[in-house]
Phi, psi and omega in degrees: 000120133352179100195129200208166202264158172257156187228172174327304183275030170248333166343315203271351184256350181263019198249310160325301190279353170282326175296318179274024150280315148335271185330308192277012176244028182062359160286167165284165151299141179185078166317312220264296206275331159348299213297345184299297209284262216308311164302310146325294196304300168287312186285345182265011198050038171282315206210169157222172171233094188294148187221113190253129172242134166311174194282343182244034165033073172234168198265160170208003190158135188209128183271125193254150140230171160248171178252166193212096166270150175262119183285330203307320201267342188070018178254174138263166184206171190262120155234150176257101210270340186198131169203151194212154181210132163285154175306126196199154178292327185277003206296315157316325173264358172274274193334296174305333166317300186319274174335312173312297199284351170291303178296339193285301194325301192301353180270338178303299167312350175084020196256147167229040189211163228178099191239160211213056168310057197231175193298172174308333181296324183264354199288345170290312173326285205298323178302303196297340168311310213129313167321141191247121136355103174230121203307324203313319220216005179055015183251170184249154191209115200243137174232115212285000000 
Protein backbone atom coordinates (compact mmCIF):
# COMPACT_ATOMS: atom_id res chain seq x y z
CA UNK A 1 0.00 0.00 0.00
CA UNK A 2 0.66 3.68 -1.05
CA UNK A 3 -0.52 6.69 0.49
CA UNK A 4 0.41 10.14 -1.12
CA UNK A 5 -0.76 13.18 -1.04
CA UNK A 6 -3.17 14.55 -3.93
CA UNK A 7 -2.43 17.20 -6.17
CA UNK A 8 -4.60 18.48 -9.25
CA UNK A 9 -3.67 15.30 -11.66
CA UNK A 10 -4.47 12.85 -8.89
CA UNK A 11 -8.57 14.43 -9.16
CA UNK A 12 -9.48 11.27 -11.39
CA UNK A 13 -8.37 8.96 -8.66
CA UNK A 14 -9.92 10.58 -6.00
CA UNK A 15 -13.27 11.24 -7.44
CA UNK A 16 -14.52 7.77 -7.34
CA UNK A 17 -13.76 6.97 -4.04
CA UNK A 18 -15.09 10.33 -2.73
CA UNK A 19 -18.67 9.52 -4.29
CA UNK A 20 -18.93 6.48 -2.55
CA UNK A 21 -17.88 8.04 0.65
CA UNK A 22 -21.05 10.44 -0.40
CA UNK A 23 -23.23 7.62 -0.87
CA UNK A 24 -22.21 5.81 2.27
CA UNK A 25 -23.43 9.33 3.85
CA UNK A 26 -26.52 9.07 2.42
CA UNK A 27 -26.04 11.98 -0.40
CA UNK A 28 -26.91 11.61 -4.24
CA UNK A 29 -24.39 11.13 -7.00
CA UNK A 30 -23.39 14.18 -8.05
CA UNK A 31 -20.34 13.65 -10.02
CA UNK A 32 -19.89 17.21 -11.77
CA UNK A 33 -20.27 19.03 -8.83
CA UNK A 34 -17.69 16.45 -6.31
CA UNK A 35 -14.97 16.96 -9.51
CA UNK A 36 -15.74 21.27 -8.33
CA UNK A 37 -15.84 20.97 -4.78
CA UNK A 38 -12.42 18.55 -4.79
CA UNK A 39 -11.14 20.35 -7.42
CA UNK A 40 -11.28 23.93 -5.61
CA UNK A 41 -10.30 22.32 -2.36
CA UNK A 42 -7.19 21.36 -3.84
CA UNK A 43 -6.02 23.89 -6.43
CA UNK A 44 -6.84 26.59 -3.70
CA UNK A 45 -4.88 24.83 -0.35
CA UNK A 46 -8.76 25.28 1.56
CA UNK A 47 -7.94 21.54 2.75
CA UNK A 48 -5.75 18.33 1.60
CA UNK A 49 -5.85 14.51 1.06
CA UNK A 50 -3.60 12.05 1.63
CA UNK A 51 -4.73 8.93 -0.69
CA UNK A 52 -4.20 5.38 -0.13
CA UNK A 53 -3.68 2.67 -3.31
CA UNK A 54 -3.66 -0.83 -2.91
CA UNK A 55 -0.61 -3.13 -4.45
CA UNK A 56 -2.63 -2.92 -8.16
CA UNK A 57 -2.72 1.00 -7.39
CA UNK A 58 -6.51 1.22 -7.15
CA UNK A 59 -7.78 4.03 -4.38
CA UNK A 60 -8.81 2.10 -1.44
CA UNK A 61 -9.09 4.88 1.13
CA UNK A 62 -8.48 8.76 1.76
CA UNK A 63 -8.18 11.25 4.50
CA UNK A 64 -9.22 14.98 4.31
CA UNK A 65 -7.51 17.81 6.75
CA UNK A 66 -8.36 21.35 6.82
CA UNK A 67 -5.74 23.80 8.11
CA UNK A 68 -7.09 25.72 11.16
CA UNK A 69 -5.66 28.68 13.53
CA UNK A 70 -5.57 29.25 17.18
CA UNK A 71 -5.18 33.01 17.78
CA UNK A 72 -5.59 32.16 21.80
CA UNK A 73 -2.31 29.36 20.83
CA UNK A 74 -0.53 31.40 17.86
CA UNK A 75 -0.39 28.07 15.98
CA UNK A 76 -1.77 26.28 13.34
CA UNK A 77 -3.44 23.25 13.89
CA UNK A 78 -5.60 20.23 11.87
CA UNK A 79 -8.63 19.40 11.42
CA UNK A 80 -9.99 16.18 10.23
CA UNK A 81 -13.28 16.41 8.66
CA UNK A 82 -13.33 13.03 6.52
CA UNK A 83 -12.26 9.30 5.71
CA UNK A 84 -12.94 6.52 3.93
CA UNK A 85 -11.62 3.10 3.47
CA UNK A 86 -13.64 0.95 1.04
CA UNK A 87 -14.80 -2.36 2.40
CA UNK A 88 -11.96 -4.51 2.42
CA UNK A 89 -10.30 -7.16 4.52
CA UNK A 90 -7.47 -4.68 5.34
CA UNK A 91 -9.68 -1.70 6.03
CA UNK A 92 -8.77 -1.41 9.69
CA UNK A 93 -5.26 -0.95 8.79
CA UNK A 94 -5.73 1.15 5.73
CA UNK A 95 -7.38 3.67 8.52
CA UNK A 96 -4.86 3.48 10.91
CA UNK A 97 -2.30 4.44 8.09
CA UNK A 98 -4.52 7.04 6.82
CA UNK A 99 -4.43 8.77 10.40
CA UNK A 100 -0.63 7.57 11.03
CA UNK A 101 0.51 9.94 7.72
CA UNK A 102 -2.07 12.55 9.28
CA UNK A 103 -0.29 12.64 12.06
CA UNK A 104 3.06 12.80 10.53
CA UNK A 105 2.12 15.26 8.24
CA UNK A 106 0.67 17.64 11.12
CA UNK A 107 4.00 17.37 12.98
CA UNK A 108 5.90 17.93 9.65
CA UNK A 109 4.09 21.31 9.63
CA UNK A 110 5.06 22.17 12.93
CA UNK A 111 1.48 21.82 14.43
CA UNK A 112 0.99 19.69 17.41
CA UNK A 113 -3.04 19.15 17.59
CA UNK A 114 -4.86 16.96 15.25
CA UNK A 115 -8.97 17.86 15.84
CA UNK A 116 -11.78 15.27 14.60
CA UNK A 117 -15.68 16.06 14.04
CA UNK A 118 -16.38 12.70 12.68
CA UNK A 119 -19.57 10.37 13.49
CA UNK A 120 -20.14 7.85 16.48
CA UNK A 121 -18.87 5.37 13.84
CA UNK A 122 -15.61 6.37 13.94
CA UNK A 123 -15.26 7.28 17.62
CA UNK A 124 -13.45 3.71 18.61
CA UNK A 125 -10.97 4.27 15.59
CA UNK A 126 -9.90 8.02 16.89
CA UNK A 127 -9.99 6.59 20.80
CA UNK A 128 -7.78 3.77 19.81
CA UNK A 129 -5.54 6.63 17.41
CA UNK A 130 -4.93 8.34 20.82
CA UNK A 131 -7.56 10.96 20.52
CA UNK A 132 -9.60 12.29 23.47
CA UNK A 133 -13.10 13.18 23.57
CA UNK A 134 -13.37 16.83 24.51
CA UNK A 135 -16.60 17.35 26.43
CA UNK A 136 -16.33 21.41 26.09
CA UNK A 137 -16.69 21.26 22.39
CA UNK A 138 -17.83 17.98 21.28
CA UNK A 139 -14.63 17.31 19.11
CA UNK A 140 -12.13 14.84 19.83
CA UNK A 141 -8.74 16.26 19.90
CA UNK A 142 -5.26 14.44 19.58
CA UNK A 143 -2.31 16.43 20.89
CA UNK A 144 1.04 15.32 18.97
Amino acid sequence: MKIFKAEQWNIEVLLPLFEHYRLANGMTENPDRTLTFLTNRIRFNESLFFIAVDSQDEAVGFIQLYPRLSSLQLQRYWQLTDIYVVNCSLQTEIYTALISKAKDFVLYTQSNRLVAELGQAQRELLEQEGFKLNPKKSLFELTL
